[in-house]
C-alpha positions as CSV (number, residue, x, y, z in Angstrom):
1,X,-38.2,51.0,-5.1
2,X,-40.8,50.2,-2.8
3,X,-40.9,46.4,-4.4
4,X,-37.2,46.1,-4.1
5,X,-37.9,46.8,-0.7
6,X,-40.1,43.7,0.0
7,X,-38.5,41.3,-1.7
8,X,-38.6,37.8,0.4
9,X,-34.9,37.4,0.1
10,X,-32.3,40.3,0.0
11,X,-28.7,39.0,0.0
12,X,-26.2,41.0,1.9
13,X,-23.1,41.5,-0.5
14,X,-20.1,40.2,1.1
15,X,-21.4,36.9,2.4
16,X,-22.4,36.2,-1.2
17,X,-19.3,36.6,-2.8
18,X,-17.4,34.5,-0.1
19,X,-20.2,31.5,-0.7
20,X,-20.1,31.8,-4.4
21,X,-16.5,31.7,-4.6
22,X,-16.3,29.1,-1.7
23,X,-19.8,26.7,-3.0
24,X,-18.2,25.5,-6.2
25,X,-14.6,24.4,-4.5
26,X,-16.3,22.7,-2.1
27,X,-18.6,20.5,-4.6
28,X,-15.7,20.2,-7.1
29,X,-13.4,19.3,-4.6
30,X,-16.3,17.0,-4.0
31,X,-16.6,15.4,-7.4
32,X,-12.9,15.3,-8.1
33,X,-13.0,12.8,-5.1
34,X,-15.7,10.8,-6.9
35,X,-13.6,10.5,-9.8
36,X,-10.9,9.3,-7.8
37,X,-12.9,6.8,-6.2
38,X,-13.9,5.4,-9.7
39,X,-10.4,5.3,-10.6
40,X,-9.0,3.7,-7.8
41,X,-11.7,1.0,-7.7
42,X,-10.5,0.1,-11.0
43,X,-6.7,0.1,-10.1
44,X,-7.8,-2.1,-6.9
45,X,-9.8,-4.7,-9.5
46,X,-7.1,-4.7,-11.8
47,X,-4.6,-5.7,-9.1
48,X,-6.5,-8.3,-7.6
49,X,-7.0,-9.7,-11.5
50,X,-3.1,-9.8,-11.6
51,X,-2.7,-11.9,-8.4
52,X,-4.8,-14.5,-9.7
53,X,-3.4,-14.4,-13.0
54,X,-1.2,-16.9,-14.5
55,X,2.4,-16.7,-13.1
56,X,4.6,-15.5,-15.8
57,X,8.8,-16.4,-16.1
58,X,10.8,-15.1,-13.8
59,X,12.8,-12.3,-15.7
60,X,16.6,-13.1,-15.6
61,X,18.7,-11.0,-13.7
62,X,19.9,-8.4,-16.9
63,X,16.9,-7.5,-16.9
64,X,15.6,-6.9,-13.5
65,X,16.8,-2.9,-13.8
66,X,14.4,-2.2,-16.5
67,X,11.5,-3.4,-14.5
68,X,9.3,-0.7,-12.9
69,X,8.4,-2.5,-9.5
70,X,5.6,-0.1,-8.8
71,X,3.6,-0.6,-12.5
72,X,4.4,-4.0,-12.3
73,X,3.9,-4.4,-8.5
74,X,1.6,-7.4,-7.4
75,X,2.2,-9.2,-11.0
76,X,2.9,-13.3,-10.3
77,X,6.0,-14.8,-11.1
78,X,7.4,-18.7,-10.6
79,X,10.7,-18.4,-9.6
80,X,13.6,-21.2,-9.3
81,X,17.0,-21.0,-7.1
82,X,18.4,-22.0,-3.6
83,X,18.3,-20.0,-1.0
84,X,21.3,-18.6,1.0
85,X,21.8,-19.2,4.5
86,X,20.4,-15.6,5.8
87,X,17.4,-14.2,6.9
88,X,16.3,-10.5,7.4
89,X,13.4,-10.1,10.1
90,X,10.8,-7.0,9.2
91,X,8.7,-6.1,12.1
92,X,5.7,-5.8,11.3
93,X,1.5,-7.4,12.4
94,X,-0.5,-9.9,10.6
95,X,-4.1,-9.6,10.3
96,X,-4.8,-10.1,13.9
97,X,-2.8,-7.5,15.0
98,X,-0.1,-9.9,16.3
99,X,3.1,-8.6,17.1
100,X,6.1,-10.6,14.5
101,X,8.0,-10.7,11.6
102,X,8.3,-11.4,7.8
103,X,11.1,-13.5,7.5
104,X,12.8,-12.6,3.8
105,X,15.6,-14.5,2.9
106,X,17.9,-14.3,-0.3
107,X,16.9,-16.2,-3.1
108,X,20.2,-17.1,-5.6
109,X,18.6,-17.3,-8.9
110,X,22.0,-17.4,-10.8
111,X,25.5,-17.4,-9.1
112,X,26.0,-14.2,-7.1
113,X,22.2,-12.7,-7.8
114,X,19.5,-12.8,-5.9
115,X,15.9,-12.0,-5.2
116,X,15.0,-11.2,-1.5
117,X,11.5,-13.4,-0.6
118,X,9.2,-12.8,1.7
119,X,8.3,-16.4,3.3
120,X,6.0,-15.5,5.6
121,X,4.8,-14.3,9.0
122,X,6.2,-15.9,12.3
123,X,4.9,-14.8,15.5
124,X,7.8,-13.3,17.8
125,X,8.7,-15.8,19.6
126,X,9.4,-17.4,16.5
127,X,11.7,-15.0,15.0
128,X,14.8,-17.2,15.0
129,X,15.6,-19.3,12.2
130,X,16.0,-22.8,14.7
131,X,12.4,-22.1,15.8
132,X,10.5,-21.6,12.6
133,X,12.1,-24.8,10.9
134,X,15.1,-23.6,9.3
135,X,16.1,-22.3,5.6
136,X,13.8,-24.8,2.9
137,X,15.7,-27.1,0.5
138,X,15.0,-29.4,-2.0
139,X,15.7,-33.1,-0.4
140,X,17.4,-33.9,-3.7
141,X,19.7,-30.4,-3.4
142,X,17.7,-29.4,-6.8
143,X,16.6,-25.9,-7.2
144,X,13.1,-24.9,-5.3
145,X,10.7,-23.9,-7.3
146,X,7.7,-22.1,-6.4
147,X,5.6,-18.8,-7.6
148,X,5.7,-15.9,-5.6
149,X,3.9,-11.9,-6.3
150,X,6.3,-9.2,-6.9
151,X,6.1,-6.1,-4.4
152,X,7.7,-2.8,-4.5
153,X,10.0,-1.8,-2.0
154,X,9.2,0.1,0.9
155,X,10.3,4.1,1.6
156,X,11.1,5.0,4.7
157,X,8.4,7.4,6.6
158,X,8.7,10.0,9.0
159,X,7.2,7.8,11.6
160,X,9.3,4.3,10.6
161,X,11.4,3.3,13.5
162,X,15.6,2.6,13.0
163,X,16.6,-0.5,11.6
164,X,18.8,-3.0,13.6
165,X,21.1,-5.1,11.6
166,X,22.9,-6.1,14.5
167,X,19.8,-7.5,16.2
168,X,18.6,-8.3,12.9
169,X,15.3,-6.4,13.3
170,X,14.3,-4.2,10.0
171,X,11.1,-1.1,10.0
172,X,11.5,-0.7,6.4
173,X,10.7,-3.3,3.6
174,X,13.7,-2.2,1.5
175,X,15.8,-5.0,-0.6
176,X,18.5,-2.2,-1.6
177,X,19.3,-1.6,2.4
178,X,18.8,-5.7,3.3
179,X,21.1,-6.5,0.0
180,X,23.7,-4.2,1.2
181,X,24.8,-6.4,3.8
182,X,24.5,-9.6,1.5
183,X,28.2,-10.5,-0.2
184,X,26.4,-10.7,-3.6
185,X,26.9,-8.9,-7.1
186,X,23.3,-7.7,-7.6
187,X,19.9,-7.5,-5.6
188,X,16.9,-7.5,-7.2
189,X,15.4,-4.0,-6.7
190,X,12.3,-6.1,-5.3
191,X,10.8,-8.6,-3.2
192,X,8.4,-11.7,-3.7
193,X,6.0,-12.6,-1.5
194,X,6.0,-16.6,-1.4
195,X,2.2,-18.2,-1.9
196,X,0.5,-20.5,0.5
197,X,1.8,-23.5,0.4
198,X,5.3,-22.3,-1.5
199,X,7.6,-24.2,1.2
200,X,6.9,-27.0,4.0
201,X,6.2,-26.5,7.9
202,X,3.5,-23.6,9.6
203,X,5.7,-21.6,9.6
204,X,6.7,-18.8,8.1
205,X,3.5,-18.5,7.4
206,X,2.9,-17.2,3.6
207,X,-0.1,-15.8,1.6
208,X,-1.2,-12.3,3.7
209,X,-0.4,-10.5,0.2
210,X,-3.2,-7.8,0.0
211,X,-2.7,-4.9,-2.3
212,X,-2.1,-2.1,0.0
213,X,-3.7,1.1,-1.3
214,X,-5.8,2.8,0.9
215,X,-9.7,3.4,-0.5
216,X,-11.2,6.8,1.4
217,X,-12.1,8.9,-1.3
218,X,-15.6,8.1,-0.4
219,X,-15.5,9.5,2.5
220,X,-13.6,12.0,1.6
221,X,-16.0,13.4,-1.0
222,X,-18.9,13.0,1.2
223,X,-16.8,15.1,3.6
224,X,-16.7,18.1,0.9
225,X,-20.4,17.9,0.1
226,X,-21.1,17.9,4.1
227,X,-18.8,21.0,3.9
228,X,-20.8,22.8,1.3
229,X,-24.0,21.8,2.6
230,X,-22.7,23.2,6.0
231,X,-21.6,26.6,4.1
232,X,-25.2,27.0,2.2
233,X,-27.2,26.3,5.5
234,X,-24.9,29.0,7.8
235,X,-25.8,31.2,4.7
236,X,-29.6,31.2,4.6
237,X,-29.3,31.2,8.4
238,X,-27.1,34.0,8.7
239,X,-29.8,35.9,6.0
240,X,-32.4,35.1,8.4
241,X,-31.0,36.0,11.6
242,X,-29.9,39.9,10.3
243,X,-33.8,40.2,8.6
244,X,-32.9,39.2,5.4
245,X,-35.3,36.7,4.4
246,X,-38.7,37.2,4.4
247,X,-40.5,40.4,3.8
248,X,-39.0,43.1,6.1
């Protein structure tokens, strides 16, 4: 009994059970992240592999409903049609954080179907189609052809503002709501980003595609191992504090 007695560390009971339980979510939380960092490095490699691919065929428009934009999201296409006198503005920033738009206009592949492309980024001031150069055509009224990367539309977040079709101002990159107010018979249930150097002028300026997946797990698992490191330390300290380590 009396050895019992002097043992160097005496762990109280309750504070035991809570870290026990508590240590091994914290490090598998911790590890979970580190597999998802593995994975999403992967997905991230893979995706820049497809943007640099060659472009494939542009499917035809029977067969746009059986494409999953968000599998085959940043895959390269080379498209071919005229585009229709329209233009959606989405707000949004380009790299530097300047206020603008991405002026997507209606591509007509076949009569009365059509592909919504992004043609690039104009600084506000720009936003009108007079002051960014106008819809492109081909000077000998032949179909454009150029290759453009496929992106999956947009869903609308809590903190999204409203759209304005009146002003012609759009906070959500969504082809179904922009095709509503088109008088065409289908959409495609996607856009294409046009590549640098797709049509003529600065501006729109093309080619900002970046796949946009957000890369934290990282931090996120050194955050749970910092969180069980924390909960081990409090508990040797807490031992130490009440007389509990060391001999008595």
């Amino acid at each position: 009994m009396r050895g019992a007695q002097n043992r160097f560390f005496r762990p109280l009971l309750w504070p035991t059970l809570f870290t026990l339980a508590a240590l091994p979510v914290l490090l598998g939380l911790g590890f979970w992240q580190l597999d998802r960092l593995e994975w999403k490095e992967a997905l991230l490699v893979k995706l820049e592999q497809r943007m640099v691919a060659d472009p494939a065929p542009f499917p035809a428009p029977e067969e746009w409903g059986e494409i999953d934009p968000y599998k085959e999201e940043y895959t390269r296409f080379q498209l071919e049609g005229r585009f229709l006198a329209r233009e959606f503005h989405y707000f949004q920033q380009n790299a530097k954080g300047t206020p603008g738009y991405a002026v997507i206009s209606p591509l007509e592949v076949t009569e009365g179907t059509v592909v919504l492309v992004n043609r690039g980024f104009v600084p506000a001031h720009l936003k009108e189609t007079d002051a960014h150069g106008g819809i492109p055509e081909s000077a000998d009224d032949a179909p454009l052809r150029f290759t453009g990367i496929l992106r999956a539309p947009a869903t609308r977040g809590a903190f999204d503002g409203v759209d304005d079709p009146e002003k012609n101002v759009w906070m959500v990159r969504d082809p179904a709501a922009m095709g509503a107010t088109l008088d065409v018979a289908l959409v495609a249930p996607f856009i294409i980003d046009a590549e640098p150097g797709s049509f003529p002028g600065e501006y729109p300026k093309a080619g900002a595609t970046r796949p946009e997946l957000s890369n934290n797990h990282l931090d996120y698992a050194l955050t749970w191992f910092s969180l069980a490191a924390t909960l081990l330390i409090i508990y040797l300290l807490y031992h130490r504090a009440n007389g509990r380590i060391g001999r008595p």
